[in-house]
Backbone as CSV, one residue per row, in Angstrom:
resi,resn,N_x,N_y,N_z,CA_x,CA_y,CA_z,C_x,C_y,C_z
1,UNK,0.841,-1.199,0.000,0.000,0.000,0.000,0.877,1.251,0.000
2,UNK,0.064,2.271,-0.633,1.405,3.837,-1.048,0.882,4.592,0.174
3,UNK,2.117,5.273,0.933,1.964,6.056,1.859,0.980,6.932,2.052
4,UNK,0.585,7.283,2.954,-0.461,9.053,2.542,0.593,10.053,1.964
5,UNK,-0.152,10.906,1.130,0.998,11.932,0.466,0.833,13.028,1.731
6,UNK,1.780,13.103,1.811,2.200,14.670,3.137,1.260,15.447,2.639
7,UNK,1.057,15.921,1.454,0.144,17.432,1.385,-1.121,16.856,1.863
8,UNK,-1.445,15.959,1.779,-3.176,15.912,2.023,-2.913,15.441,3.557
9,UNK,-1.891,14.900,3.910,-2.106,14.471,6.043,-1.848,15.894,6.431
10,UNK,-1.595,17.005,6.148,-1.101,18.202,6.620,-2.224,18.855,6.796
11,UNK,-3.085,19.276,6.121,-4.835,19.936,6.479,-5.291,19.137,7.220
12,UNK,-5.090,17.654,7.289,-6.077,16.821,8.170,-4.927,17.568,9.596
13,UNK,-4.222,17.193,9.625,-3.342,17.763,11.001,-4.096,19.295,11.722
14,UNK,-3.694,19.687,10.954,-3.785,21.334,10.742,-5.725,21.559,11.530
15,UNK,-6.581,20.756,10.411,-7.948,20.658,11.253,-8.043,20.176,12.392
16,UNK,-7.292,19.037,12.440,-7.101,18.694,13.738,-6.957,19.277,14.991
17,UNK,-6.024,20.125,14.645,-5.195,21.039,15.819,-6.404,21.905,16.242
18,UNK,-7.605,22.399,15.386,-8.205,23.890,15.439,-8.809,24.011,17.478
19,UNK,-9.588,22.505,17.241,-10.346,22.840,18.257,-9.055,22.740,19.439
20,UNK,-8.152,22.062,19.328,-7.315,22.283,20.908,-6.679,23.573,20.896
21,UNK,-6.408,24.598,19.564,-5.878,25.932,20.073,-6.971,26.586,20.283
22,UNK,-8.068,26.837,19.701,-9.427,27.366,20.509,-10.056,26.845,22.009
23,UNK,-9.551,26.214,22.008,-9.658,26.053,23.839,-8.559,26.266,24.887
24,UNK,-7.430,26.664,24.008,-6.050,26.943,24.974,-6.613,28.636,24.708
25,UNK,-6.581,29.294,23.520,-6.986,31.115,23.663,-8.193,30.760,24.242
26,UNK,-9.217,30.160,24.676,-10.576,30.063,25.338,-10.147,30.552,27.047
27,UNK,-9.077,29.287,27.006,-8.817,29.254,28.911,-7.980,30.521,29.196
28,UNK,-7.091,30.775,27.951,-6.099,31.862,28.370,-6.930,33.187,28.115
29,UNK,-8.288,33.545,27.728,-8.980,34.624,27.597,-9.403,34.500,29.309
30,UNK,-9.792,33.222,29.776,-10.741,33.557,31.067,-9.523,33.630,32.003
31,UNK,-8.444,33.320,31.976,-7.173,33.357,32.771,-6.320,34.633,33.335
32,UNK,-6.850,35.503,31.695,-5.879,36.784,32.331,-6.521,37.979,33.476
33,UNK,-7.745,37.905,33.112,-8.612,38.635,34.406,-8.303,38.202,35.523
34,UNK,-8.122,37.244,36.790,-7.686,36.883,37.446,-6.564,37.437,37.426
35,UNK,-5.689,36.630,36.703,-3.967,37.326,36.925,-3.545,38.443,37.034
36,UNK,-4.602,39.185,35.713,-4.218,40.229,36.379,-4.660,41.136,37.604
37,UNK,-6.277,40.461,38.186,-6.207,41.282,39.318,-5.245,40.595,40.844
38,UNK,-4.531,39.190,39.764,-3.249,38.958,41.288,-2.686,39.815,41.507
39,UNK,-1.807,40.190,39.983,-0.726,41.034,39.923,-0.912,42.595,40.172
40,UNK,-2.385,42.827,40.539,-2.467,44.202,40.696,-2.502,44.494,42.150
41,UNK,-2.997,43.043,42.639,-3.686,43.067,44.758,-2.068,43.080,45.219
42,UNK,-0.719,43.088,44.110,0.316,43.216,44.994,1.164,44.626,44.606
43,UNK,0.450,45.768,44.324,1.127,46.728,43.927,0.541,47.562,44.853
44,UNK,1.106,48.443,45.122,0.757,49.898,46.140,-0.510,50.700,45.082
45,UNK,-0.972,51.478,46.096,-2.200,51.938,45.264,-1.834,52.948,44.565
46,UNK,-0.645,53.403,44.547,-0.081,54.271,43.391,0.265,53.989,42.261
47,UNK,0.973,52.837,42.208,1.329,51.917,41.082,0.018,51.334,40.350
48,UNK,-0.569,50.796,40.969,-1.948,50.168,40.658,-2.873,50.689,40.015
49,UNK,-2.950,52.629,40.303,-3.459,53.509,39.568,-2.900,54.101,38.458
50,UNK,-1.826,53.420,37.973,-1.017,54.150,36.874,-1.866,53.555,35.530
51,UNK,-2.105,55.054,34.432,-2.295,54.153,33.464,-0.922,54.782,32.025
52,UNK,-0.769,54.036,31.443,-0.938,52.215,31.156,-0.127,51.617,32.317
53,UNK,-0.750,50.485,32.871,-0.463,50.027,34.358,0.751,49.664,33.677
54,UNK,2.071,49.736,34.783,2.668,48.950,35.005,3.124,47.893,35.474
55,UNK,4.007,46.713,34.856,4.151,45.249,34.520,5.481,45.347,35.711
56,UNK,6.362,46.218,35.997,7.578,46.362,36.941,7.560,46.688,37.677
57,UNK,6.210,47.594,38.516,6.449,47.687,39.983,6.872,46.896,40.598
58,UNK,7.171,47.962,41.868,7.410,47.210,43.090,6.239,46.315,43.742
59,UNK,6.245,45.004,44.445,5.598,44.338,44.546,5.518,44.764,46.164
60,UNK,4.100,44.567,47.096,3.938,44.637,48.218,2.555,43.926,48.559
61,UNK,2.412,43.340,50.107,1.627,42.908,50.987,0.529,44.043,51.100
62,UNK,0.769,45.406,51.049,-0.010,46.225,51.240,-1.829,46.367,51.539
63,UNK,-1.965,45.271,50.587,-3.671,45.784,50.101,-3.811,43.934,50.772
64,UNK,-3.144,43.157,50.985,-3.971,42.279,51.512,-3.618,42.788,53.470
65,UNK,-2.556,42.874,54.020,-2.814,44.131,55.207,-4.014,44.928,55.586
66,UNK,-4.110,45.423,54.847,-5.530,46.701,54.883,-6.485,45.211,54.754
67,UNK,-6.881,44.576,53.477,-8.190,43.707,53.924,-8.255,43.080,55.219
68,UNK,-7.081,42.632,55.346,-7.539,41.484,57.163,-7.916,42.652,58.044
69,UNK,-7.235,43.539,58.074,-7.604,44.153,59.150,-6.684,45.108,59.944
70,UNK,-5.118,44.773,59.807,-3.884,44.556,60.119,-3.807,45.628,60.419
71,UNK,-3.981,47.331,59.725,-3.799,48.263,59.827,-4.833,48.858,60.354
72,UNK,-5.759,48.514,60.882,-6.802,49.152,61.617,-8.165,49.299,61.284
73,UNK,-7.792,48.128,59.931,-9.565,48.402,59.021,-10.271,47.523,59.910
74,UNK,-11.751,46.813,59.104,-12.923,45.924,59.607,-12.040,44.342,59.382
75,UNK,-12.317,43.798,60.076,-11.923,42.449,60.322,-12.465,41.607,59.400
76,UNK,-11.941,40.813,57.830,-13.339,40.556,56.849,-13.653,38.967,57.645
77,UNK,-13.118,38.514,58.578,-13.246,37.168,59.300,-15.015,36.728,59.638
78,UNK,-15.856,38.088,60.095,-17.053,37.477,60.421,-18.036,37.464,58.950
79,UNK,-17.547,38.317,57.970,-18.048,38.072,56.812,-17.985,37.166,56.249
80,UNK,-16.677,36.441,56.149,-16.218,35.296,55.466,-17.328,33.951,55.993
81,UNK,-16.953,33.772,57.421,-17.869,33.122,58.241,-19.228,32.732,58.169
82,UNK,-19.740,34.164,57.646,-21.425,34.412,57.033,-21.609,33.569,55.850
83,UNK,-20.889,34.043,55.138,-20.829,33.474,53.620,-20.346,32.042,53.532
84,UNK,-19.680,31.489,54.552,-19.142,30.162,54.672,-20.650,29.254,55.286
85,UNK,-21.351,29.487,56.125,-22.367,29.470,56.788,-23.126,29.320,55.947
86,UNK,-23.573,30.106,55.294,-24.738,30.759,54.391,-24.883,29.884,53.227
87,UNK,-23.617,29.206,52.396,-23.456,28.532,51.224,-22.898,27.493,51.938
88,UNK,-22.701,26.616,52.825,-22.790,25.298,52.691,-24.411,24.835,53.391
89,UNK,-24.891,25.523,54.235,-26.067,24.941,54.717,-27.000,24.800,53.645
90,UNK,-27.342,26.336,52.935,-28.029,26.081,52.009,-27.584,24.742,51.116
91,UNK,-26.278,24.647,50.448,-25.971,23.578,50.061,-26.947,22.106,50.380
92,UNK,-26.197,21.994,51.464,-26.825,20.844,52.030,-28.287,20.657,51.885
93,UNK,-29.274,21.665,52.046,-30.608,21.388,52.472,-30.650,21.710,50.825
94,UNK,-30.391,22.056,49.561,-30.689,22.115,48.428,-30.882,20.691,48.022
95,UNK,-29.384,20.112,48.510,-28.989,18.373,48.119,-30.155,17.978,48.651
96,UNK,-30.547,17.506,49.806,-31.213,16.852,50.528,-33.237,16.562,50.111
97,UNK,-33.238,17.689,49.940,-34.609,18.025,49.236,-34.405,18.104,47.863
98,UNK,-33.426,18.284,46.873,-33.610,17.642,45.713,-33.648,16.577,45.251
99,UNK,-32.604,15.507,46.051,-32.286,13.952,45.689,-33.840,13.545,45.546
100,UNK,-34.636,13.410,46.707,-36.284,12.822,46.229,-36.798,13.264,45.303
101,UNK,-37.118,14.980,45.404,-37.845,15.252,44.259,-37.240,15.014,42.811
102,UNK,-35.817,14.839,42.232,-35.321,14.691,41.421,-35.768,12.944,40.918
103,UNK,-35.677,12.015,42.215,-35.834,10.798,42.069,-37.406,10.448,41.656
104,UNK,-38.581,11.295,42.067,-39.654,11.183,41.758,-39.757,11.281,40.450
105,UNK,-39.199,12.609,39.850,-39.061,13.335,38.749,-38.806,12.594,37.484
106,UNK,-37.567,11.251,37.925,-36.822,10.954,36.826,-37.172,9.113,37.120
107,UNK,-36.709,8.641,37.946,-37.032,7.194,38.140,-38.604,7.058,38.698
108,UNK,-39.315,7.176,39.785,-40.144,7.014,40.100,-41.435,7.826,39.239
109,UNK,-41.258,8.389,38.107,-42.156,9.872,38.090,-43.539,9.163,38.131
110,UNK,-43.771,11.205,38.180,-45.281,11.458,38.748,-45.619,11.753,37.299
111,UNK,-47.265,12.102,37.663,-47.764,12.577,36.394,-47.604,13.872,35.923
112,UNK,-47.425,14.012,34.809,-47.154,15.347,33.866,-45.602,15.788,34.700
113,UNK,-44.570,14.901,34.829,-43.569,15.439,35.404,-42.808,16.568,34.557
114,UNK,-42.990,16.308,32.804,-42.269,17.608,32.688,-42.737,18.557,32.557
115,UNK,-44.327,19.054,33.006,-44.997,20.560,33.717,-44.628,20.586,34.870
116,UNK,-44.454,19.439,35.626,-44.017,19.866,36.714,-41.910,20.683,36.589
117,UNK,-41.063,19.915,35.841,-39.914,20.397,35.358,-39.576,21.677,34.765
118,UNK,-40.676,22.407,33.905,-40.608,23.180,33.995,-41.585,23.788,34.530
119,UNK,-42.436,24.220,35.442,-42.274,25.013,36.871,-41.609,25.536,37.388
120,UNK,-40.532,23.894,37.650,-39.552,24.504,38.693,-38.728,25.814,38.221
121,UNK,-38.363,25.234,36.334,-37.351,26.665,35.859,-37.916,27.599,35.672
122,UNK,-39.221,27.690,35.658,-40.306,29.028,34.898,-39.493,30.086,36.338
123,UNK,-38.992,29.451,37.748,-39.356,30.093,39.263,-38.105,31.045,38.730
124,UNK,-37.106,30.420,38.063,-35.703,31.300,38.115,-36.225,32.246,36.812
125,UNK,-37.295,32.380,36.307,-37.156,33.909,35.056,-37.550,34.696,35.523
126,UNK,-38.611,34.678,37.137,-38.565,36.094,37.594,-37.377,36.721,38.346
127,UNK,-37.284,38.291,37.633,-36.101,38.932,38.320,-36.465,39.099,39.393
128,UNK,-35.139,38.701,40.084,-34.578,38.665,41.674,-35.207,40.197,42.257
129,UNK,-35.089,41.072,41.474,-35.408,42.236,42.434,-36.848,42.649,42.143
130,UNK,-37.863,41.850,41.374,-39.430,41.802,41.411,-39.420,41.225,42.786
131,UNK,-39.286,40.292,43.402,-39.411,39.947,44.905,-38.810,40.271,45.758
132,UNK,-37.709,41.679,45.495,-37.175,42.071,46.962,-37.917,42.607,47.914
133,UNK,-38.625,43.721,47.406,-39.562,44.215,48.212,-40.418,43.358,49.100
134,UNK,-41.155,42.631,48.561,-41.943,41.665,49.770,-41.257,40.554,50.692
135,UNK,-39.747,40.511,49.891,-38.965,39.811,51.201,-38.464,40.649,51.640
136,UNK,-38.058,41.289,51.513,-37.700,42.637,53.070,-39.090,43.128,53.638
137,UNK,-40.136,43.344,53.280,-41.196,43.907,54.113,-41.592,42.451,54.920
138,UNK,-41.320,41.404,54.711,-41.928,40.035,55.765,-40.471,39.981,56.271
139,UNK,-39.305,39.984,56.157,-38.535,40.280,57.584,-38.460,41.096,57.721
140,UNK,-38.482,41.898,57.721,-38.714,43.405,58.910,-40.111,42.878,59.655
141,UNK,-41.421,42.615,59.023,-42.374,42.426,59.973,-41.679,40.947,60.729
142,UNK,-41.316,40.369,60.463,-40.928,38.703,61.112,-39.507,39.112,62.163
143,UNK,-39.295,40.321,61.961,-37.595,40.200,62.717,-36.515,39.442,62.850
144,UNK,-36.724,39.576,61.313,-35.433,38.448,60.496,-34.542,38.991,59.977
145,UNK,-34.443,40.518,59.474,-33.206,41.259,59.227,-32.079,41.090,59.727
146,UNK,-31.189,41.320,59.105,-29.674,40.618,59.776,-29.505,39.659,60.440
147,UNK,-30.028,38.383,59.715,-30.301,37.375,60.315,-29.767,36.018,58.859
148,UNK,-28.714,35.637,59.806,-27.976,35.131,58.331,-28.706,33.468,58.312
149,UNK,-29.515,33.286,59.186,-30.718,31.905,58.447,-31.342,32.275,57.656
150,UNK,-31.972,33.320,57.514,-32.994,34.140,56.492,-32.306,33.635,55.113
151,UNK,-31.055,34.117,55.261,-30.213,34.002,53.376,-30.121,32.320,53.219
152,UNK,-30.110,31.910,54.387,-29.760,30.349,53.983,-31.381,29.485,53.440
153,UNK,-32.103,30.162,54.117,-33.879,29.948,53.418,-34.019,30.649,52.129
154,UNK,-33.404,31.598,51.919,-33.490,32.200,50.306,-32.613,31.456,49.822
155,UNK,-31.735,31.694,50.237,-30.636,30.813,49.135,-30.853,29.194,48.552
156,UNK,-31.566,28.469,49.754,-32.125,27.217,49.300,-33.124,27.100,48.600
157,UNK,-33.913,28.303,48.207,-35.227,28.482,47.903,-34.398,28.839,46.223
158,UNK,-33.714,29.273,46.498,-33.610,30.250,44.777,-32.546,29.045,44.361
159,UNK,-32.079,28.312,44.507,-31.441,27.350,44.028,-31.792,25.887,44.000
160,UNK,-33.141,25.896,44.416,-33.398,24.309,44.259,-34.156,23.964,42.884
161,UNK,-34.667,25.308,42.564,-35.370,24.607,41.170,-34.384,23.812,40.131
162,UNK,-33.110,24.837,40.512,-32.210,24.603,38.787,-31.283,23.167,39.610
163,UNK,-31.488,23.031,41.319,-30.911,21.850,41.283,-31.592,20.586,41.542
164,UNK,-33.146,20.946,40.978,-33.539,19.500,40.963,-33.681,18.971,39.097
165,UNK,-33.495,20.208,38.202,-33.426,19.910,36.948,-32.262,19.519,37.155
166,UNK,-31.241,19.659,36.967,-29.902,19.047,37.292,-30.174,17.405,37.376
167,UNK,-30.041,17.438,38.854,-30.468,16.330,38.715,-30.940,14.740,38.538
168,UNK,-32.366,15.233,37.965,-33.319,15.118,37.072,-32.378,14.293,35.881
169,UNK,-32.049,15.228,35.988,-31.547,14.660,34.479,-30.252,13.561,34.764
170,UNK,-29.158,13.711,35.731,-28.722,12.680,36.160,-28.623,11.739,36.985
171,UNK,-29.886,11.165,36.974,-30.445,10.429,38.196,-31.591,9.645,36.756
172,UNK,-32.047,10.235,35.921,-32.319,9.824,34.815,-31.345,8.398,33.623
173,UNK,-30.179,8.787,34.487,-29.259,8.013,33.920,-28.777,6.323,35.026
174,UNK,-29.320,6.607,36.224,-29.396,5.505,36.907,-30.015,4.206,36.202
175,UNK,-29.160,3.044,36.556,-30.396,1.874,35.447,-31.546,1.656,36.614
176,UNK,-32.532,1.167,35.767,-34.049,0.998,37.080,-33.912,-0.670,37.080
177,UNK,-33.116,-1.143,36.782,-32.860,-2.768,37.198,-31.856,-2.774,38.888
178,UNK,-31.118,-1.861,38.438,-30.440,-1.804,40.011,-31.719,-1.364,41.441
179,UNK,-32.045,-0.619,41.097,-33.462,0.140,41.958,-33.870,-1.081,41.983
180,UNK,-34.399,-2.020,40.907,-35.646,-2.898,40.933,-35.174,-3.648,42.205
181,UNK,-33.486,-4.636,41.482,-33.343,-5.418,42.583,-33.111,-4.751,44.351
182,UNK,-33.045,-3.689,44.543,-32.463,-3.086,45.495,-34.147,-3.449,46.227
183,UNK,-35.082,-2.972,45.584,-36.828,-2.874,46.096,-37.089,-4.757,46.841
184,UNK,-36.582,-5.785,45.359,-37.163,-6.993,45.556,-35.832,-7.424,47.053
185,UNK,-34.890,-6.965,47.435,-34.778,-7.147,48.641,-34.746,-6.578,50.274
186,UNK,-35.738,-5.486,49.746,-36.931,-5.204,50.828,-36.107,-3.845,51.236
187,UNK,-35.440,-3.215,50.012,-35.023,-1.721,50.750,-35.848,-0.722,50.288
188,UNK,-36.104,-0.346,51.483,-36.989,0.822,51.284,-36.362,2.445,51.363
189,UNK,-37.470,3.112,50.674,-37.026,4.532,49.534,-35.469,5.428,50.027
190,UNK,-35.601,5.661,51.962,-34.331,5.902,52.181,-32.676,5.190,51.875
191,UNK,-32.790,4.006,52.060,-31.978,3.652,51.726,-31.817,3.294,50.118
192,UNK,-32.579,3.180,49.172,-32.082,2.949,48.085,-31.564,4.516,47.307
193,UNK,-32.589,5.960,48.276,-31.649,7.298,47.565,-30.131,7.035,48.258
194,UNK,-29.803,6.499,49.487,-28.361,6.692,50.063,-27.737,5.977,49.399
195,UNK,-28.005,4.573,49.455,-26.900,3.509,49.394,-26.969,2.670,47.989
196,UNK,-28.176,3.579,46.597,-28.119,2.986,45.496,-28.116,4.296,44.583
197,UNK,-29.183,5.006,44.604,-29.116,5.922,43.926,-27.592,6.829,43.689
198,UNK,-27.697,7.051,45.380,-26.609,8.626,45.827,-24.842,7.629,44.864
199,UNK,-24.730,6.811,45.150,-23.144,6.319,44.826,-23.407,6.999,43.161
200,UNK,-24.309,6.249,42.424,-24.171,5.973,41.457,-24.191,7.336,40.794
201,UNK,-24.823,8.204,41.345,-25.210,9.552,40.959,-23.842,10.564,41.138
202,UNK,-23.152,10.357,42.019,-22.617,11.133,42.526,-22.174,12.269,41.629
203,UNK,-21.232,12.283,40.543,-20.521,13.048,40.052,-21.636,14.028,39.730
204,UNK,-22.925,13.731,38.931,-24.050,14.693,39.411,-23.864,15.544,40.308
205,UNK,-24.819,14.778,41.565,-24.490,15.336,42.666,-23.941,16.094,43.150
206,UNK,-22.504,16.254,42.998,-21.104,17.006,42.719,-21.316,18.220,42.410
207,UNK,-21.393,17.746,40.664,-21.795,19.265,40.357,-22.519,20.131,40.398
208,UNK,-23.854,19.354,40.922,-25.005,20.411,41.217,-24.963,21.438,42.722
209,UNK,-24.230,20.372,43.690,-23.248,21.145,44.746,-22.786,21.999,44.231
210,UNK,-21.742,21.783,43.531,-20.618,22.867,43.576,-21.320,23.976,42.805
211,UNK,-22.620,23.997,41.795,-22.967,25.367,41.155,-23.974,25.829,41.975
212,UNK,-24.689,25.321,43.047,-25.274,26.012,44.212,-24.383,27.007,44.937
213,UNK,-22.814,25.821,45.384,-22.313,26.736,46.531,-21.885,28.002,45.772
214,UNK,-21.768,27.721,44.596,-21.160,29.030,44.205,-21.567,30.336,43.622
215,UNK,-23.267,29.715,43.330,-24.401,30.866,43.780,-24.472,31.508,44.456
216,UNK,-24.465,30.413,45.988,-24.592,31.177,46.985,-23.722,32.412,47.579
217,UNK,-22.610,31.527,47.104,-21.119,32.350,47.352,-21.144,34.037,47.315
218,UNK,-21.431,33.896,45.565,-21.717,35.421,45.031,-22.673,35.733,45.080
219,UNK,-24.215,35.537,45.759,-25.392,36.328,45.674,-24.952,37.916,46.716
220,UNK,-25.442,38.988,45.901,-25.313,39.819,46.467,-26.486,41.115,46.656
221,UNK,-26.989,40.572,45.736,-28.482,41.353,45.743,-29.531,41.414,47.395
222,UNK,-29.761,40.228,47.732,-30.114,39.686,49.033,-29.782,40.182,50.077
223,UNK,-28.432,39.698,49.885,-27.668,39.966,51.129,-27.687,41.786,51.259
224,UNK,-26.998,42.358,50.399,-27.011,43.777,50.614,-28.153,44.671,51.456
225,UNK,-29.450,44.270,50.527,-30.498,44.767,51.487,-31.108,44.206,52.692
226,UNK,-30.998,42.805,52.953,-31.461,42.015,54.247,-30.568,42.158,55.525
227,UNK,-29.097,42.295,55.037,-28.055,41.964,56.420,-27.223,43.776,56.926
228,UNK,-27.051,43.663,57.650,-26.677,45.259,57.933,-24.894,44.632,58.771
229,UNK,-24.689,44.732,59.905,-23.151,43.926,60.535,-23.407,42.556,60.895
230,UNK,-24.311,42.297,61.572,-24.222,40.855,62.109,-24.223,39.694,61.087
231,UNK,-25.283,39.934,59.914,-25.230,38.860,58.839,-24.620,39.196,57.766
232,UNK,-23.831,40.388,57.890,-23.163,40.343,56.145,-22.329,39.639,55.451
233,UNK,-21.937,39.101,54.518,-21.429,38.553,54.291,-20.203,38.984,52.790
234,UNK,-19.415,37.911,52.229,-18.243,38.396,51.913,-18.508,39.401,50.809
235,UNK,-18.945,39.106,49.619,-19.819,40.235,48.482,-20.022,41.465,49.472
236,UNK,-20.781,41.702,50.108,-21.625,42.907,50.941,-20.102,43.651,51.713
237,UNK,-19.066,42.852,52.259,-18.232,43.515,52.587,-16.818,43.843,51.572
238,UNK,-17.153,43.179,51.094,-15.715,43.522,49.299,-16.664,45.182,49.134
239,UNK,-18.002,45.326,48.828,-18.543,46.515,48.440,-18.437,47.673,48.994
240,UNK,-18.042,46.950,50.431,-17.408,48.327,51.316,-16.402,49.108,51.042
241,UNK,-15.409,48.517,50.126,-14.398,49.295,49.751,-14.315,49.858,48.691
242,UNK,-15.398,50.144,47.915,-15.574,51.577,47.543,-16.611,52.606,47.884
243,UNK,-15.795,53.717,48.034,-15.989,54.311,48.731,-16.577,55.590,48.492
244,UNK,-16.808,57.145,48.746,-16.676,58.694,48.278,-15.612,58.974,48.005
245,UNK,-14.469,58.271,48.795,-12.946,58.727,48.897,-12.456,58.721,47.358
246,UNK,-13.061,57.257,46.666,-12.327,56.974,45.611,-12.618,55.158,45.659
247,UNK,-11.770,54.452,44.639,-11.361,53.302,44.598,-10.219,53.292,44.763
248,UNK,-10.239,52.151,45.600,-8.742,51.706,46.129,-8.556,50.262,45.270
249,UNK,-8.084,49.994,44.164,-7.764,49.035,42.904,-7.138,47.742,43.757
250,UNK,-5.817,48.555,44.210,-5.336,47.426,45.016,-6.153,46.662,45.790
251,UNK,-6.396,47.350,46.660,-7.217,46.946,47.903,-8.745,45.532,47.669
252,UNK,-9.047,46.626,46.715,-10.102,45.963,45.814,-9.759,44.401,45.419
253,UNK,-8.261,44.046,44.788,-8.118,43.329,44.105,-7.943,42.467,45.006
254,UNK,-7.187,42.834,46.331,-6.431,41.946,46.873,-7.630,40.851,47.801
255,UNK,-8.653,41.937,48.541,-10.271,41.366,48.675,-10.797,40.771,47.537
256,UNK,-10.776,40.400,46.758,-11.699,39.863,45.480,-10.756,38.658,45.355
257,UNK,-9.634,38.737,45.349,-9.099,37.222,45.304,-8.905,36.708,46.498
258,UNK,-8.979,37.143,47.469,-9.322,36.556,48.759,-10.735,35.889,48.849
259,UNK,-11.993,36.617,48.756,-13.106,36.051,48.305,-13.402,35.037,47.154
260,UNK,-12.552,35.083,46.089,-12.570,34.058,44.978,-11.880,32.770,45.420
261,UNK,-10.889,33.026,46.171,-10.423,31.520,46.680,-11.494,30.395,46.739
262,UNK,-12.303,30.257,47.742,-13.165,29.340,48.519,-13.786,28.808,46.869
263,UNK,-14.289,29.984,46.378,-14.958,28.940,44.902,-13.895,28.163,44.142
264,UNK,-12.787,28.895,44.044,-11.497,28.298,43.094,-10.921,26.989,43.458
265,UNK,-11.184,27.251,44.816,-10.464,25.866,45.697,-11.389,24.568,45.433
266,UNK,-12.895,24.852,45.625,-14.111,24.061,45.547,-13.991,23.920,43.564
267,UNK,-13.888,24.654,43.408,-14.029,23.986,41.580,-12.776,23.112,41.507
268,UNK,-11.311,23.544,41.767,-10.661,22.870,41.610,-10.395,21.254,42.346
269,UNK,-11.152,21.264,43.845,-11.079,20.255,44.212,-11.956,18.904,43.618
270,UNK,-13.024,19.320,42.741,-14.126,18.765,42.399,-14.270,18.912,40.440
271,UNK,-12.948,19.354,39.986,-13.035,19.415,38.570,-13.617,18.184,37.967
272,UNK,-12.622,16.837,39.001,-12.981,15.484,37.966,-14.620,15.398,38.075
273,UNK,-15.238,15.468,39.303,-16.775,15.393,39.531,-17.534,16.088,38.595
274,UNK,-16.881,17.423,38.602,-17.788,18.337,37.929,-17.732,18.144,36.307
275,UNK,-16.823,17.446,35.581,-16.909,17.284,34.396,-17.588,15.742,34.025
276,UNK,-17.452,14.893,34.972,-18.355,13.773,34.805,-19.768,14.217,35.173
277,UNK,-20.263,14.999,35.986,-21.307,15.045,36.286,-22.056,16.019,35.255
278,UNK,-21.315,17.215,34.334,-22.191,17.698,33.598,-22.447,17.143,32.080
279,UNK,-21.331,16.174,31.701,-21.437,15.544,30.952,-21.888,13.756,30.857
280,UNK,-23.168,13.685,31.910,-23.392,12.777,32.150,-25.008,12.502,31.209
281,UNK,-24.935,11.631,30.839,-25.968,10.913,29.580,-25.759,12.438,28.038
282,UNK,-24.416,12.665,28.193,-23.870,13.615,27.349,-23.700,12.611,25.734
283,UNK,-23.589,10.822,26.298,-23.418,10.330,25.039,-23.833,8.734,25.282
284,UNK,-24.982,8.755,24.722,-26.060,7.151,24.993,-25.164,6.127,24.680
């Protein structure tokens, strides 16, 4: 048999290549925002305000100092706390009350389950700030203001629709022969969501976690008008630092990647989950 002729394996190469350099400029487009607000949370706020910024300053601790507290500012420790609070509970009680309804939804279903499916998403097209008003006028009458359970009841509330479609859809991918036999030896509904469903689901699971917590993480609409010192949380206090005075860039930056950690850490700890789980019944 005659070789392939080089000119014609060279376009096949060449096509080849397209989609892996469009996803290296893809990652390196979402990459440099970050970096560069690393490289800016370590410059003095003089440097930081230069334009065209400079790439050679002097490098300093400065602006993460001022966020902890170090120099005499607000302590961001009970904010962090809030927001740590605030997005795993909700978490949890999102998981917990979706696994059934998802399992009804997809293995067990009910009738007309996908009116009932979309319901749930119709809940996320009203804008967030059509219902602020009547949730701040029922805590203020309830004396729930600055009251960081309040956000963890919104927050579970505004994130369970999109995490029982989730899902729904991978829990859809469970076989119903495993369920069957799990039923014909007498396990009943709790234990077959723990100890048949939940394994098999997991990477799901996973990811529908990890895009709750990280809802929750950044909701800031809520929080701003519901929490005043006792419940604020990390968003509501990053906003504190701007100011009448001005923007402080540094300062800014060096708080914003302090606050971005906790999600960065959670995506990165959970990448393998999160890519099995969104690409799950991705290919029959």
């Amino acid at each position: 048999m005659n070789a392939a002729r080089p000119d014609r394996a060279r376009p096949n190469a060449v096509r080849r290549a397209w989609p892996g350099l469009l996803a290296w400029l893809a990652g390196i487009g979402f990459f440099l925002p970050i970096a560069w607000m690393a490289l800016t949370s370590f410059h003095s706020e003089a440097d930081a305000a230069t334009n065209p910024p400079s790439f050679t300053a002097a490098l300093t601790l400065d602006g993460y100092r001022e966020f902890f507290g170090l120099t005499g500012g607000a302590s961001p420790w009970p904010a962090l706390i809030n927001s740590t609070v605030a997005s795993l509970a909700s978490t949890l009680l999102v998981l917990l009350l979706a696994l059934p309804a998802a399992y009804a939804l997809s293995v067990n279903r009910v009738r007309k389950w996908t009116d009932v499916l979309f319901f749930f998403l119709s809940t996320k097209m009203l804008p967030a700030v059509a219902g602020l008003l009547p949730i701040y006028l029922f805590a203020r009458n309830a004396g729930l203001l600055d009251n960081i359970w309040l956000l963890v009841v919104l927050y579970t509330s505004m994130n369970l629709p999109i995490a029982v479609w989730m899902m729904q859809s991978f829990l859809a991918e469970v076989p119903v022969a495993v369920i069957e036999a799990a039923r014909m030896d007498g396990a009943r509904l709790p234990v077959i969501l723990t100890r048949v469903v939940a394994p098999i689901a997991l990477p799901g699971i996973a990811a529908t976690a990890l895009i709750c917590f990280i809802f929750s993480w950044n909701e800031l609409l809520f929080a701003r008008v519901l929490t005043g010192v006792v419940a604020e949380t990390a968003p509501v206090f990053l906003t504190g630092f701007i100011t009448s005075q001005g923007l402080f860039l540094a300062k800014v930056c060096a708080a914003s990647l302090v606050i971005s950690l906790p999600v960065l850490a959670a995506g990165f700890a959970a990448q393998d989950k999160l890519v099995q789980g969104l690409s799950l019944g991705a290919v029959k």
